[in-house]
C-alpha positions in Angstrom: -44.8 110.8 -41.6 -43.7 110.3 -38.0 -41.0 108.4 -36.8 -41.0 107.5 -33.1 -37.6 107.4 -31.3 -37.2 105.4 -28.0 -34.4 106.8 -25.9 -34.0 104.8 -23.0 -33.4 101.6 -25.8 -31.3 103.4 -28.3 -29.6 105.8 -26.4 -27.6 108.6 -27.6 -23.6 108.2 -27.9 -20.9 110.8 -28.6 -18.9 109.2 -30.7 -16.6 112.2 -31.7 -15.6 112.6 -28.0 -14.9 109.3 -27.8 -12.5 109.1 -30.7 -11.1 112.7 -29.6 -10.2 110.7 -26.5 -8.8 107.5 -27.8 -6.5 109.5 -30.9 -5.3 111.6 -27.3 -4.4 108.8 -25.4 -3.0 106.8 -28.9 -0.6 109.8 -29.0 0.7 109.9 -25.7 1.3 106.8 -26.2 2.9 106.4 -29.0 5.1 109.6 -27.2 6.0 107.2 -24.4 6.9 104.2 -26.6 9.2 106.7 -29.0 10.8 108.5 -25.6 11.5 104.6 -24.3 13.3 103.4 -27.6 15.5 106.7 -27.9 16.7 106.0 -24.6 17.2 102.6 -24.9 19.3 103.2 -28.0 20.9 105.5 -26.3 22.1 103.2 -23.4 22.7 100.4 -25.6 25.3 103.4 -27.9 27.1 104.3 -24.6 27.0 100.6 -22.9 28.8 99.5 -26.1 31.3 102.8 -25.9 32.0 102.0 -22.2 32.3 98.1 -23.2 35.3 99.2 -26.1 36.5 101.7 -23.3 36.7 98.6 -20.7 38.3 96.4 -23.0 41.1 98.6 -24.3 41.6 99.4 -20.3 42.1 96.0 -19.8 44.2 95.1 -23.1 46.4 98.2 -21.8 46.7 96.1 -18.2 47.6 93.1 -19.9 50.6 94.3 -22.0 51.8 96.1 -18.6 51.6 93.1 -16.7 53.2 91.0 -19.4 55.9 93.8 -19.7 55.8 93.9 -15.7 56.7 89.7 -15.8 59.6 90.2 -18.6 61.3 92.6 -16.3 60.7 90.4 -13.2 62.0 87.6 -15.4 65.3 89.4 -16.6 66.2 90.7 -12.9 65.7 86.8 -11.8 68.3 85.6 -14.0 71.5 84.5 -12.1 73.4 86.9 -14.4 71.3 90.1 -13.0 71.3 89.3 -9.2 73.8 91.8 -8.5 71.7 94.7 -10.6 68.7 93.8 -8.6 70.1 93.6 -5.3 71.2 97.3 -6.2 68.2 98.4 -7.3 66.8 97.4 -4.0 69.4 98.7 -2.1 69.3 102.6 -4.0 64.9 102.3 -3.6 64.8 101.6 -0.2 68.3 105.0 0.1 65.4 106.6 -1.6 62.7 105.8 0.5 65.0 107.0 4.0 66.3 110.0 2.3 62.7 110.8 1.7 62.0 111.1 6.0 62.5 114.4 7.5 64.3 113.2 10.1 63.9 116.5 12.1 60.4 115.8 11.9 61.1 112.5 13.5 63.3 114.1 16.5 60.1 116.3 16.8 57.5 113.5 17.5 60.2 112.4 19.7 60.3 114.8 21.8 56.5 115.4 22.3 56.1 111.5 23.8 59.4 111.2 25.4 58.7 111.0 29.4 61.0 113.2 31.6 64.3 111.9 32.4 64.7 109.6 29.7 66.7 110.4 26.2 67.4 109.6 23.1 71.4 108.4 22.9 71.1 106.9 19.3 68.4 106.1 16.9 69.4 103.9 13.6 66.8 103.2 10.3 65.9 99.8 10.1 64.1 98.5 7.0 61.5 100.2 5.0 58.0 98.2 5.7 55.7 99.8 2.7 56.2 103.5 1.2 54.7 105.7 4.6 56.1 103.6 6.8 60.0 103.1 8.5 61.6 100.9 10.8 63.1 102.6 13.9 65.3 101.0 16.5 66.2 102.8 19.6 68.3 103.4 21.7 67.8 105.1 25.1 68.8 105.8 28.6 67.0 106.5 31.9 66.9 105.9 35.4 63.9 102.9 35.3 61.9 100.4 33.5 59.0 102.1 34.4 60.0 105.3 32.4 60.7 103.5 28.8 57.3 101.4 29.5 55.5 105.0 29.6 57.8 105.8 26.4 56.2 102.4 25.0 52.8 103.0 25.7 52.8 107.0 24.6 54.6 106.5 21.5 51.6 103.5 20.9 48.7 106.0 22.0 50.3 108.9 19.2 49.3 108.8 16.0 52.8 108.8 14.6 54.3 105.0 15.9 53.1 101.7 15.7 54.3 98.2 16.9 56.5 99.5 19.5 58.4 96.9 21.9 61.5 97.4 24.0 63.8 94.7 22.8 66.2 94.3 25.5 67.6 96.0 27.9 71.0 96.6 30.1 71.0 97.5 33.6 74.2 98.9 34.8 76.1 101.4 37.5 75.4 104.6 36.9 77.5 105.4 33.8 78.8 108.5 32.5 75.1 109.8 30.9 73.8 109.4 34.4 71.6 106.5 33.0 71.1 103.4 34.9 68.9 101.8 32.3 69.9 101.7 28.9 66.7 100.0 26.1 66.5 99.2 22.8 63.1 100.3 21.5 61.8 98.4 18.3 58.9 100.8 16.3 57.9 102.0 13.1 57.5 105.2 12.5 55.2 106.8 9.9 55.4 110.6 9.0 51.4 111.0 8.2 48.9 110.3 10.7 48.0 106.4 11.1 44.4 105.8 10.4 44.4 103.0 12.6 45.4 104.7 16.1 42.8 105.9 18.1 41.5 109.7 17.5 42.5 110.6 21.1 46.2 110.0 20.6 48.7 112.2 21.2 50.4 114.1 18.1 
């Protein structure tokens, strides 16, 4: 008996390496799919650890600002005025004691112009916890010679918001000064990120 097989209308198929290929890529798959849920489980378990972490950061803020309005509240009462007018007064000792004021007399010296000085120097108010008020006083022979203590102590990187305030002009007295200036500035003992780079130290 003879059977007669037409190729070209029944042609032949490989179905093993077809299903070898299709189990493969099912695999790799399924790989993927496993690799993407253990990470997502695994965001979703520290997301909900950072989420408890957040929250007991903030509960924590919210009992220090309550306890932070209880102690505003007490010092506001008539009867503790006086306590927090003191306080005030022994922060900002606190915050002059902590200026060197050699350093001060040293950055001074570096912008003060030739023929002027220094005859006293007082502490005004403390603006923030780098900075102090200054207030001047100083002798010379000319406006011209406090303006160019204005504008170096302005171009250093060590005073800001320097004005003269007034000024006397009198005979020659015993200093030898014929201009005396009072010299508003504030004075802070680290570098001010806001002057210029090419200011003087």
């Amino acid at each position: 008996m003879r059977i007669d097989i037409n190729l070209a209308s029944q042609p032949y198929q490989d179905s093993r390496q077809f299903w070898g290929y299709w189990l493969t890529g099912l695999i790799l798959l399924s790989m993927v799919t496993a690799l993407l849920v253990f990470l997502a489980a695994t965001g979703f378990v520290r997301g909900r650890h950072d989420r408890e972490q957040i929250s007991k950061l903030k509960d924590k803020i919210a009992a220090y600002d309550r306890e932070k309005s209880e102690a505003e509240a007490m010092l506001n009462q008539p009867q503790n005025r006086a306590l927090r007018e003191q306080s005030r007064f022994l922060n900002g000792l606190f915050q002059r004691k902590a200026f060197s004021w050699t350093k001060v007399f040293e950055d001074l010296e570096r912008v003060m112009p030739a023929h002027l000085h220094v005859l006293s120097i007082n502490p005004g108010n403390s603006v923030d916890n780098n900075s102090l008020s200054l207030k001047l006083l100083v002798g010379g022979d000319s406006r011209e010679q406090a303006l160019d203590l204005v504008r170096k102590m302005e171009s250093s990187n060590r005073f800001r918001q320097t004005r003269i305030q007034s000024e006397k002009v009198e005979s020659e007295n015993q200093n030898g000064d014929r201009v005396q200036f009072e010299i508003d500035a504030l004075y802070s003992p680290t570098p001010d990120k806001s002057s210029t780079s090419g200011g003087m130290n």
